[in-house]
N, C-alpha and C positions, 0 to 999 in steps of 0.2 A: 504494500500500500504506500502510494506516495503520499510527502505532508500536505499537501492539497487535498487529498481524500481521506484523511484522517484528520483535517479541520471541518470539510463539510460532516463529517462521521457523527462528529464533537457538537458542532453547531444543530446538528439535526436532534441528537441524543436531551442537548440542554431544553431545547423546543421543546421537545415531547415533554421533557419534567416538567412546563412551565405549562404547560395545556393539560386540561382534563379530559378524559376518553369524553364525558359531555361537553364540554366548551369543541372539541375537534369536529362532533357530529351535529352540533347546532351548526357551526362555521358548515361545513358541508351542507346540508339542508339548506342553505339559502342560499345557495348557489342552484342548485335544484334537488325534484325531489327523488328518494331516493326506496326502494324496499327494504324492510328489515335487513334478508340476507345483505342484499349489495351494501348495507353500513357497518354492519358485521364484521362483512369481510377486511373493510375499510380501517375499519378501528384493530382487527388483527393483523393487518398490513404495519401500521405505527407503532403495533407490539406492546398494545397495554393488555391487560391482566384479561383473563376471563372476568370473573368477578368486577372489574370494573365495567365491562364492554357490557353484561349483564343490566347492571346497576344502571347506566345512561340508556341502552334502549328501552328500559323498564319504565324511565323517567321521562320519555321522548314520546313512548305511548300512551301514559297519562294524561301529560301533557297535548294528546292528540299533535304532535308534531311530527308523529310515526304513526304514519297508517296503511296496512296495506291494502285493505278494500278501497281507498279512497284514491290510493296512486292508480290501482287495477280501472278502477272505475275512469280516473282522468286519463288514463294510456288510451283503452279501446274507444273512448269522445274523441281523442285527438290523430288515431288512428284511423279512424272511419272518415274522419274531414281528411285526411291527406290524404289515405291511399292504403283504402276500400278494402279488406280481407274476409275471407270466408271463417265462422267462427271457428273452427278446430285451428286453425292458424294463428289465429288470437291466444288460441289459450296453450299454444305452444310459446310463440312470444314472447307471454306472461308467463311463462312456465322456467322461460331462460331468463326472467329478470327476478327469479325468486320468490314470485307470487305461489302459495301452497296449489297443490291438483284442485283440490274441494273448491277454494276461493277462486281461483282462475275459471273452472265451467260456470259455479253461480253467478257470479259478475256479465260473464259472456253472455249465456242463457238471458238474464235479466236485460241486459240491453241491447241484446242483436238476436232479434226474435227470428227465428229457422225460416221462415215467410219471406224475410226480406234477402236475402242468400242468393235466393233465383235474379228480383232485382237489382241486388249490387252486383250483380257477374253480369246484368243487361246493361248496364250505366258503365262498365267498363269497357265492355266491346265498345258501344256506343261514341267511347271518347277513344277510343284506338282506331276507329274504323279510318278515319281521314290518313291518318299514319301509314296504315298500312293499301290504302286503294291502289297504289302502284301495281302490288303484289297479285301472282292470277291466288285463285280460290283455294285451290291445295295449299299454297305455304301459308296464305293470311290465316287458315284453317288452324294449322300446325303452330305457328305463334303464339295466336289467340287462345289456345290453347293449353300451350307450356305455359303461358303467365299466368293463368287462371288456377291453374294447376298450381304453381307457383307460390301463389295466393291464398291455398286450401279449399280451392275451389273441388268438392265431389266430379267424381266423371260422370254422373249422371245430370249434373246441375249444368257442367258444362257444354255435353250434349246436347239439350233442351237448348241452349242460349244459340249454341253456335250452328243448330238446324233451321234456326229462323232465316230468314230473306234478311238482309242489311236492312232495307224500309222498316221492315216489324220493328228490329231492334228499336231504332229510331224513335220508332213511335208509342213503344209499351213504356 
């Protein structure tokens, strides 16, 4: 180790004494927000104690400044305005950002009713259609597809979507 990296070492080590695994994870939360896990992990990255890491999520969720039904719930809002997923896709997602199995399908279930699946895979061709009209029918087919797919679009949902005429699309 050179002394240059045995001062950052030092200056890092004094840091961490002078921060509490809370004062770390409030700083963090406001910057954005964050799942239990992924603070966790965060606070064991800095290498403070179980028992501390403990202590400040315990105090973070009282505090409601830790929630994971609430982050689950502002992820798939903020998901569906940008870019449209089928729910099993969702609650993979959420499944990589720490959200529990149980809490990722209820949140999903709850706000991306299985109904609307068909037309969020209609509004996607819909907005891809201009994109691809160069293309002949087999490969715009083959695209449309893999993205949808992609997406966690069922092959049955897809099928239904992508056997329509472009005008239907259009127009449903």
């Amino acid at each position: 180790m050179t002394a240059r990296q045995t001062d950052r070492t030092d200056s890092r080590t004094e840091q961490k004494a002078s921060t509490t695994a809370l004062q770390y994870a409030v700083k963090l939360l406001s910057t954005r927000p964050y799942t239990e896990r992924e603070l966790r992990e965060k606070l064991y990255g800095r290498q403070y104690t179980t028992p501390e890491i403990r202590s400040a999520l315990d105090r973070l969720k009282r505090e409601r400044l830790l929630d994971d039904r609430k982050y689950a719930e502002d992820y798939v809002h903020a998901r569906m305005a940008a870019r449209p997923r089928a729910a099993t896709r969702m609650v993979t997602d959420l499944l990589a950002r720490g959200i529990p199995l149980a809490l990722a399908r209820e949140v999903t279930a709850e706000l991306m009713p299985k109904s609307d699946e068909l037309t969020l895979a209609r509004e996607f061709v819909r907005r891809k259609q201009a994109q691809y009209a160069h293309l002949d029918e087999d490969t715009r087919w083959r695209r449309l597809a893999g993205m949808l797919a992609r997406r966690g679009f069922s092959l049955d949902t897809i099928r239904a979507v992508l056997k329509q005429a472009p005008d239907d699309i259009s127009e449903a």
